[in-house]
KOLROVO-624216 format. One record per residue (C-alpha): x, y, z; residue in one letter. Coordinates in steps of 0.05 Angstrom, whole numbers. Layout:
BEGIN
<pt><c1>X</c1><c2>Y</c2><c3>Z</c3><type>A</type></pt>
...
***
This chain:
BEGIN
<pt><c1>1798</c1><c2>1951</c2><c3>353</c3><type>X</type></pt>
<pt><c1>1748</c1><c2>1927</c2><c3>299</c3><type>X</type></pt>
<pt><c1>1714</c1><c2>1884</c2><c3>267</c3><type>X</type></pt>
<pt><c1>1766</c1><c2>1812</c2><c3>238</c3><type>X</type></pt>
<pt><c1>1818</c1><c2>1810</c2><c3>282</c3><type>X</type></pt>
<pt><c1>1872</c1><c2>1754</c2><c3>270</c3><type>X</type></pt>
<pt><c1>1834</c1><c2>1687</c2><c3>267</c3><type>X</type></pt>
<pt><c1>1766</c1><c2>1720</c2><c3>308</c3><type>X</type></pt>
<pt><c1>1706</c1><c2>1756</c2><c3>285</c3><type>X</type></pt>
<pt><c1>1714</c1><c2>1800</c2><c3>352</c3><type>X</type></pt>
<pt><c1>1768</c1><c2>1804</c2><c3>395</c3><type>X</type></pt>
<pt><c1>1743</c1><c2>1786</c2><c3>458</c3><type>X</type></pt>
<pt><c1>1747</c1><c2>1712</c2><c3>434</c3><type>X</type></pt>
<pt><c1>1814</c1><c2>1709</c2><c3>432</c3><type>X</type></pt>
<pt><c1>1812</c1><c2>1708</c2><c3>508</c3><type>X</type></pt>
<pt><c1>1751</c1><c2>1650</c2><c3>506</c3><type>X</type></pt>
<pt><c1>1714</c1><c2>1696</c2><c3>545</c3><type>X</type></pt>
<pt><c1>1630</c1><c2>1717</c2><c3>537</c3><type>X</type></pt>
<pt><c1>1622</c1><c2>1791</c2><c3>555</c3><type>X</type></pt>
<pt><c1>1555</c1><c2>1802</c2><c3>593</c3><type>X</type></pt>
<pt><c1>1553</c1><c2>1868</c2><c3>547</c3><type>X</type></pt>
<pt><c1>1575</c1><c2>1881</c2><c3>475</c3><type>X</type></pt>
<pt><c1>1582</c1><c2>1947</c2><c3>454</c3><type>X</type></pt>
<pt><c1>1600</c1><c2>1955</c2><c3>373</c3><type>X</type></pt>
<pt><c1>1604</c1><c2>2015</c2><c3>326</c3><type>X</type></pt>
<pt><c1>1647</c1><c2>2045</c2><c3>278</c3><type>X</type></pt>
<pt><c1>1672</c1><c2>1987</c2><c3>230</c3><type>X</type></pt>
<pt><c1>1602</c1><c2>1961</c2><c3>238</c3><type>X</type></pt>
<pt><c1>1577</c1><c2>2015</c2><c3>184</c3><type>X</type></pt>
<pt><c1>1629</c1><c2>2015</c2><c3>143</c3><type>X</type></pt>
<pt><c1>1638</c1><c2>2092</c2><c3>145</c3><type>X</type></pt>
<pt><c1>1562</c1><c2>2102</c2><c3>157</c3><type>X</type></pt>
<pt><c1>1546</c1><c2>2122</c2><c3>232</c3><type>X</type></pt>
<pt><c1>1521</c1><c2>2059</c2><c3>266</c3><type>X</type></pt>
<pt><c1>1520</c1><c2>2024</c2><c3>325</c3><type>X</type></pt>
<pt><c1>1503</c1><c2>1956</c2><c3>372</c3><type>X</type></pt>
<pt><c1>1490</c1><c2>1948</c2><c3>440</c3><type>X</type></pt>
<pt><c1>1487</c1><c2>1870</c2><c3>447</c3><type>X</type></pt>
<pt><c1>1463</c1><c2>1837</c2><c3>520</c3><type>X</type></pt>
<pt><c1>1429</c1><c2>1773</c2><c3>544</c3><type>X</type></pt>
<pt><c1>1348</c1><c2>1784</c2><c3>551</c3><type>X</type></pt>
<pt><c1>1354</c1><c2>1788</c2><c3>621</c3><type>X</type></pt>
<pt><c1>1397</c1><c2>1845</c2><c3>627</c3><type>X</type></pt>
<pt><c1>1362</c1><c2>1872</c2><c3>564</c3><type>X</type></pt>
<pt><c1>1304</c1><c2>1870</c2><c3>611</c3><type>X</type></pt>
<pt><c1>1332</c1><c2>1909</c2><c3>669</c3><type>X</type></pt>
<pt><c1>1353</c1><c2>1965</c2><c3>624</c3><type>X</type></pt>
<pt><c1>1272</c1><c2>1967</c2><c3>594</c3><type>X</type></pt>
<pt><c1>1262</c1><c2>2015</c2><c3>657</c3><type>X</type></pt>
<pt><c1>1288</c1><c2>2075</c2><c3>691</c3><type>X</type></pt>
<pt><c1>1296</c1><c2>2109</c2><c3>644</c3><type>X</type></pt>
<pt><c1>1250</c1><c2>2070</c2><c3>598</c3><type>X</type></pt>
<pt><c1>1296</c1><c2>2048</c2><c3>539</c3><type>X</type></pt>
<pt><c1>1346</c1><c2>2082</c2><c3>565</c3><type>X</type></pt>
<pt><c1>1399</c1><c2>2050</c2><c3>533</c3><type>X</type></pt>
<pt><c1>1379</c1><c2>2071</c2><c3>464</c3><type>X</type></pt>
<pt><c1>1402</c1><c2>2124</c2><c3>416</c3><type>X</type></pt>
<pt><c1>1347</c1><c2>2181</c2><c3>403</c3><type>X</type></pt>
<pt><c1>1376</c1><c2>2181</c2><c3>324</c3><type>X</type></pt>
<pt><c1>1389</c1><c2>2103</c2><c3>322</c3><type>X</type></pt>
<pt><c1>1364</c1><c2>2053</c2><c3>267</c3><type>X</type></pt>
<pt><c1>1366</c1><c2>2093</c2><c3>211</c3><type>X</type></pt>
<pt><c1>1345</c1><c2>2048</c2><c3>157</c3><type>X</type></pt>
<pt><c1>1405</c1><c2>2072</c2><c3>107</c3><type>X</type></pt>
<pt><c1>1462</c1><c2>2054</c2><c3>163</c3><type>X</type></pt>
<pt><c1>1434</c1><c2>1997</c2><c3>183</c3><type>X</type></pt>
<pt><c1>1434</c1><c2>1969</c2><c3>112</c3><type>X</type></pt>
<pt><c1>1510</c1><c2>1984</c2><c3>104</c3><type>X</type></pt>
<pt><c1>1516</c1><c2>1962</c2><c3>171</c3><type>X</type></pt>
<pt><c1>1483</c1><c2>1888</c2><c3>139</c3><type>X</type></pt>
<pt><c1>1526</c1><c2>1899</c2><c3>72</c3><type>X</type></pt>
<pt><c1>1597</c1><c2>1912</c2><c3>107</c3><type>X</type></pt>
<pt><c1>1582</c1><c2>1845</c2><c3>145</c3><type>X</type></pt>
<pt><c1>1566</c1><c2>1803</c2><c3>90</c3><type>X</type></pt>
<pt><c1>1621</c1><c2>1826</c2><c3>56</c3><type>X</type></pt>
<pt><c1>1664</c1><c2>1810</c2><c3>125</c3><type>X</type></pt>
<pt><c1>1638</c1><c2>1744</c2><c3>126</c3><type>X</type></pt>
<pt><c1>1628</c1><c2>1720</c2><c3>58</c3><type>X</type></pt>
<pt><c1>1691</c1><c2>1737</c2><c3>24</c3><type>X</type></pt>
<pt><c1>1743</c1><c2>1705</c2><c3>62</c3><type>X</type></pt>
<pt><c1>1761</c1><c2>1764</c2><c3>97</c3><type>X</type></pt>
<pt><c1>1754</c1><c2>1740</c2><c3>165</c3><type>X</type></pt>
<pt><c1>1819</c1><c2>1692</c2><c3>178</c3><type>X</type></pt>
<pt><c1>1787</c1><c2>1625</c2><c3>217</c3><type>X</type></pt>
<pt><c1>1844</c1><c2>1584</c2><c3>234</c3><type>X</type></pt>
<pt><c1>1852</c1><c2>1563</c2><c3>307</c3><type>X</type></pt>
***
């Protein structure tokens, strides 16, 4: 799956559903290696410990993908790519 499916930006909402943990890469950079690990604070909180960050990527934020990661978006979502119709 990526990014745009039919009528949804992700297609979890199809199912009017709110994961408790989003996990994106791949389309998110556009071909650049990227990902997004995407939680409420609190459980963003219990993963701050044990191992401390442990959640993270060692070679993650690299300033390059994360500005195609912005660009592919803003392309996603400013030029009608994305269909919204309910």
């Amino acid at each position: 799956m990526g990014f745009a499916g039919p009528a949804n930006f992700s297609h979890f909402e199809h199912f009017n559903i709110i994961p408790d943990i989003l996990v994106l890469a791949k389309a998110m950079g556009g071909g650049m290696p990227v990902g997004a690990f995407i939680a409420s604070k609190k459980i963003m909180d219990m993963l701050a410990s044990l191992p401390e960050l442990g959640h993270i990527t060692t070679f993650g934020g690299h300033p390059v993908c994360c500005a195609a990661a912005l660009a592919s978006l803003e392309i996603l979502l400013s030029g009608n790519l994305i269909p919204m119709q309910k």
